[in-house]
N, C-alpha and C positions, 0 to 999 in steps of 0.2 A: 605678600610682596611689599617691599617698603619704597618711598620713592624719597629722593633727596634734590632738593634742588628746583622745588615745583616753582614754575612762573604763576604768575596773578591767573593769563589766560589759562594757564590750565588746570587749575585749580578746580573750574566747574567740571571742566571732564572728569577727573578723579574724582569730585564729588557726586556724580553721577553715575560712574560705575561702582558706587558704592563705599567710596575711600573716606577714610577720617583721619584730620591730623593730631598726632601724639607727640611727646618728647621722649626724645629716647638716648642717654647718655646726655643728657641739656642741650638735644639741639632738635627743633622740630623734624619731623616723617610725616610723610602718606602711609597710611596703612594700608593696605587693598588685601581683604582676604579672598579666597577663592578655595574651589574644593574638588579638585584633582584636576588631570594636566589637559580634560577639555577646556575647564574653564579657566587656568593659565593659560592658553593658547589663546583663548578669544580677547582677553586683557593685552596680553603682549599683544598681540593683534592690534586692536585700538588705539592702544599705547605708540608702536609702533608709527601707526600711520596720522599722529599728531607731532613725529620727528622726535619720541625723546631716543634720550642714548641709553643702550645697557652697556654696564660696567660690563671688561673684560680685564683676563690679565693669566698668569702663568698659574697662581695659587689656588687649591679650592675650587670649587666649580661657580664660577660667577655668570652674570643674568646671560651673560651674551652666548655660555655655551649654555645655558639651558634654552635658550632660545633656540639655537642649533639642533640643540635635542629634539625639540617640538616640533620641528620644519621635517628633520630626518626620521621621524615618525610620522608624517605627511599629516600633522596638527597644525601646520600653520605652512604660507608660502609668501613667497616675496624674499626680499633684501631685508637687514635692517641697521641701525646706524650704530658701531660700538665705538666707547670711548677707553681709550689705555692711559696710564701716565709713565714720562719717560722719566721724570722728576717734579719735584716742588715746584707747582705752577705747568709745567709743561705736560701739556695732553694732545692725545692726536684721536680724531675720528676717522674713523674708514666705514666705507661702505660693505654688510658683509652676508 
């Protein structure tokens, strides 16, 4: 799992679930490994309920329907908060 965009504060939590930061293309990541979709689900979990966003969007399968995946295999429950972009600079969150 990579994360982009980490706050200072959250930093220790991803360092504590086990995250290290790398560069990747010259711009720093969280790395967060994990080893099948229990423990994706308990990460996205965590993650989750510290309010980050997962990417969504029409392309690909990106975080927020794998999240979806994880809920509709009853690996995880709750809402969670995705972010889309309508253009350069312009993003909207929803609750999902």
């Amino acid at each position: 799992m990579r994360l982009e965009n980490v706050t200072k504060g959250l930093e220790s939590i991803v360092v504590g679930l086990g995250g290290r930061q790398d560069w990747v293309e010259g711009r720093p990541l969280w790395i967060l490994d994990f080893d099948g979709d229990q423990q994706l689900a308990s990460l996205s979990a965590r993650l989750s309920s510290e309010g980050v966003l997962f990417a969504g969007g029409l392309a690909g399968w990106p975080p927020a329907a794998i999240f979806e995946d994880l809920r509709d295999k009853g690996l995880l429950q709750g809402s969670f908060k995705e972010v889309t972009w309508t253009g350069p600079g312009k993003w909207v969150v929803r609750e999902r």
